[in-house]
Backbone bond lengths (Angstrom), bond angles and torsions (degrees), N, CA, C in turn:
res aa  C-N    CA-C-N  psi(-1)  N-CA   C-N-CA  omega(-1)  CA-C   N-CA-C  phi
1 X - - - 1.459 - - 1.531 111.00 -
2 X 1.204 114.99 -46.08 1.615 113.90 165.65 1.411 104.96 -42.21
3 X 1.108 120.64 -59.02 1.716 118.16 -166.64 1.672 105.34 -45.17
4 X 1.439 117.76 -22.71 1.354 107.88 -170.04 1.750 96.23 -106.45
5 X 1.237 91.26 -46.84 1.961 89.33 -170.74 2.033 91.15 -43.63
6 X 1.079 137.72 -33.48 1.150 128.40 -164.40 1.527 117.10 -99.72
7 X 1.141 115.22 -13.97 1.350 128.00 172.28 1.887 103.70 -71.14
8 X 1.941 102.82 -57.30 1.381 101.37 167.59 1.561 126.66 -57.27
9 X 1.314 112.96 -30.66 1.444 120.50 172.11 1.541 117.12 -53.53
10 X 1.664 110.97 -53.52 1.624 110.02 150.97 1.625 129.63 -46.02
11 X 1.022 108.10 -55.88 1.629 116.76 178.01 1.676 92.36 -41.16
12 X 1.204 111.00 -60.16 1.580 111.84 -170.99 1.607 109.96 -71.34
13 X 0.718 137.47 -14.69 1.666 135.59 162.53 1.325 97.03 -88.34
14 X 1.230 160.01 -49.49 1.386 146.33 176.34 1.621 117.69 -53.13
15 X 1.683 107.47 -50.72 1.516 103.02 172.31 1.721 102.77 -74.72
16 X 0.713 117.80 -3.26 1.801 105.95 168.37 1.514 121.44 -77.38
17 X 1.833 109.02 -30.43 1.180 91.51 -156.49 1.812 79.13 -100.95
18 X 1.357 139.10 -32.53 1.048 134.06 -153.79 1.323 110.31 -94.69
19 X 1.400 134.49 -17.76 1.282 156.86 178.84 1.607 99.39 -83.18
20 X 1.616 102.36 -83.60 1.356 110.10 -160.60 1.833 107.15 -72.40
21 X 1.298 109.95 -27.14 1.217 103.15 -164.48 1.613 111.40 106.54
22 X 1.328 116.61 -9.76 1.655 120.71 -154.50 1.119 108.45 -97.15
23 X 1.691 137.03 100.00 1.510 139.20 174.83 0.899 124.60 -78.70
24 X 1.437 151.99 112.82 1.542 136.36 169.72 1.604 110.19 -81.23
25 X 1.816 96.42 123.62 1.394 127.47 156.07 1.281 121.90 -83.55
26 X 1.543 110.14 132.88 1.120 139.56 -162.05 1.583 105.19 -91.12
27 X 1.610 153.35 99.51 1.111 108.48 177.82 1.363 102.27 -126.48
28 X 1.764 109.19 128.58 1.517 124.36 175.14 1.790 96.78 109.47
29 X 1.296 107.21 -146.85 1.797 97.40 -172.04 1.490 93.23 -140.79
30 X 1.190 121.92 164.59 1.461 153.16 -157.42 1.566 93.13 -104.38
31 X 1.437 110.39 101.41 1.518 110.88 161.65 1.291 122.09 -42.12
32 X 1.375 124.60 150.54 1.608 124.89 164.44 0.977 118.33 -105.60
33 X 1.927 144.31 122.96 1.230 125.51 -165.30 1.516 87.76 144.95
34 X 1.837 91.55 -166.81 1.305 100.13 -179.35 1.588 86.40 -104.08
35 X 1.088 113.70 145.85 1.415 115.85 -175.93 1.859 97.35 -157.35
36 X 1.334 116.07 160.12 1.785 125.72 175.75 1.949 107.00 -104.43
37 X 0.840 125.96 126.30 1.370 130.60 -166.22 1.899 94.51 -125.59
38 X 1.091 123.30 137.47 1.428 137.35 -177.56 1.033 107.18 -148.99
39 X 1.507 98.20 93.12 1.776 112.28 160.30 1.220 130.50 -45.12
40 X 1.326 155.62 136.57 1.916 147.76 156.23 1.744 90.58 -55.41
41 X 0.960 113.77 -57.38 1.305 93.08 -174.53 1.509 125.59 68.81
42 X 1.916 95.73 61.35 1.451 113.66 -175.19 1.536 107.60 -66.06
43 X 1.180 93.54 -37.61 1.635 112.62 -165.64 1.685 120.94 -158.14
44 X 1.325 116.18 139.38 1.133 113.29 163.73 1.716 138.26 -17.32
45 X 1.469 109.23 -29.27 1.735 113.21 169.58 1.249 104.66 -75.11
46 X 0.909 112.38 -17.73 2.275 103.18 -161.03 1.540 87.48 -92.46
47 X 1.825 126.58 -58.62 1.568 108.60 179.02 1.801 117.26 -48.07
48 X 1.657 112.45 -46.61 1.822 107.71 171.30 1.560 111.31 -41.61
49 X 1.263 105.02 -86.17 1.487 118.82 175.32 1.596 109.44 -22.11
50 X 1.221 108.58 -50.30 2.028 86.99 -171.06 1.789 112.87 -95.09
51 X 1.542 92.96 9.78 1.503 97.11 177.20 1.942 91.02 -91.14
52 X 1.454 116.50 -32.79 1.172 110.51 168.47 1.316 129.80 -50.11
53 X 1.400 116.21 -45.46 1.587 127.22 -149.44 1.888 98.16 -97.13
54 X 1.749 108.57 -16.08 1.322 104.46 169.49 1.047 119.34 -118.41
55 X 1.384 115.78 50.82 1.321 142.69 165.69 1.795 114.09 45.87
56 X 2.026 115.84 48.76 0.904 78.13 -171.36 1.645 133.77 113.41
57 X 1.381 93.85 -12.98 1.676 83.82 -174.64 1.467 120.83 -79.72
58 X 1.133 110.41 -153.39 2.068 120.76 166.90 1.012 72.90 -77.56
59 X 1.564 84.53 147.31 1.319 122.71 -176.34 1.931 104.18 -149.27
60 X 1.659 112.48 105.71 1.479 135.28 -174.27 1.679 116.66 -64.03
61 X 1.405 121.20 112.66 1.957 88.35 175.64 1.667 85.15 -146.87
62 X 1.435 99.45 154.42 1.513 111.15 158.31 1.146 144.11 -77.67
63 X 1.477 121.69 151.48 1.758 121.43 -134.53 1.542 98.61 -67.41
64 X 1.010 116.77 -24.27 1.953 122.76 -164.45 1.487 86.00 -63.77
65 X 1.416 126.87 -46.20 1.647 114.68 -143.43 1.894 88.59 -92.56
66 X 1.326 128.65 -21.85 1.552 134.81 164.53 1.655 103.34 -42.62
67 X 1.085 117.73 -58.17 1.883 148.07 -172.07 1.882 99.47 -50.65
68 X 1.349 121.48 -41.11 1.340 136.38 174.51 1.785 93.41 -50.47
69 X 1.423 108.22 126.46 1.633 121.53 173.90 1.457 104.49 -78.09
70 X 1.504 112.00 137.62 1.370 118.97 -173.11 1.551 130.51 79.24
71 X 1.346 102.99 -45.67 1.895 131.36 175.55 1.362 100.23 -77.31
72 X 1.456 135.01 -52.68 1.465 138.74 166.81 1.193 110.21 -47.88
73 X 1.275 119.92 -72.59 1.688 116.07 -178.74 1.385 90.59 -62.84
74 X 1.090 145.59 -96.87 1.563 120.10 -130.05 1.652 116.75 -68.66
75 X 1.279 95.20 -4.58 1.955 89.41 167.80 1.942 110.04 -88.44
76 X 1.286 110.13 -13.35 1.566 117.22 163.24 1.562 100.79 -74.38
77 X 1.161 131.08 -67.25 1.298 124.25 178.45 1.515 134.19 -50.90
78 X 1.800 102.31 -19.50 1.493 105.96 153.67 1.442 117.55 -72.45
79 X 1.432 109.20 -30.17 1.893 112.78 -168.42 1.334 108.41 114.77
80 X 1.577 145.50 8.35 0.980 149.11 178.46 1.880 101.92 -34.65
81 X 0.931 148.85 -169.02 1.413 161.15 -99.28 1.603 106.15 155.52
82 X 1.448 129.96 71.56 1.290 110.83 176.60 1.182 145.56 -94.26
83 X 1.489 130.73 99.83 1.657 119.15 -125.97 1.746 87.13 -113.69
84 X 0.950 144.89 126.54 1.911 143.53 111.04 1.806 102.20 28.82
């Protein structure tokens, strides 16, 4: 399921930058390691996108957004983290 949640995650950074015009800038460098990353999380592209750019990692969400039909199961079937 990753193979696709991340394939769609591309699709959606491609129609962003070629559609909308909208590039994501990088600024400074991406630790290597185990490290904690905390999105602002204006919107749904910025959590995809940095699940993109860190290839993938755990990924944390709260139980209400688990409770969402369809969005719950398939973020369990990615491995999401469902914390209280």
């Amino acid at each position: 399921l990753r193979t696709y949640a991340m394939a769609w995650v591309a699709l959606m950074t491609w129609s962003a930058r070629w559609i909308l015009g909208i590039r994501v800038k990088i600024e400074g460098d991406i630790p290597k390691g185990p490290v904690l990353f905390a999105g602002k999380h204006e919107s749904i592209f910025e959590a995809l996108e940095l699940s993109r750019l860190l290839g993938s990692p755990a990924t944390v969400m709260k139980r209400e957004l688990a409770r969402i039909p369809l969005w719950g199961w398939a973020a369990r079937r990615y491995g999401v983290i469902i914390v209280n």
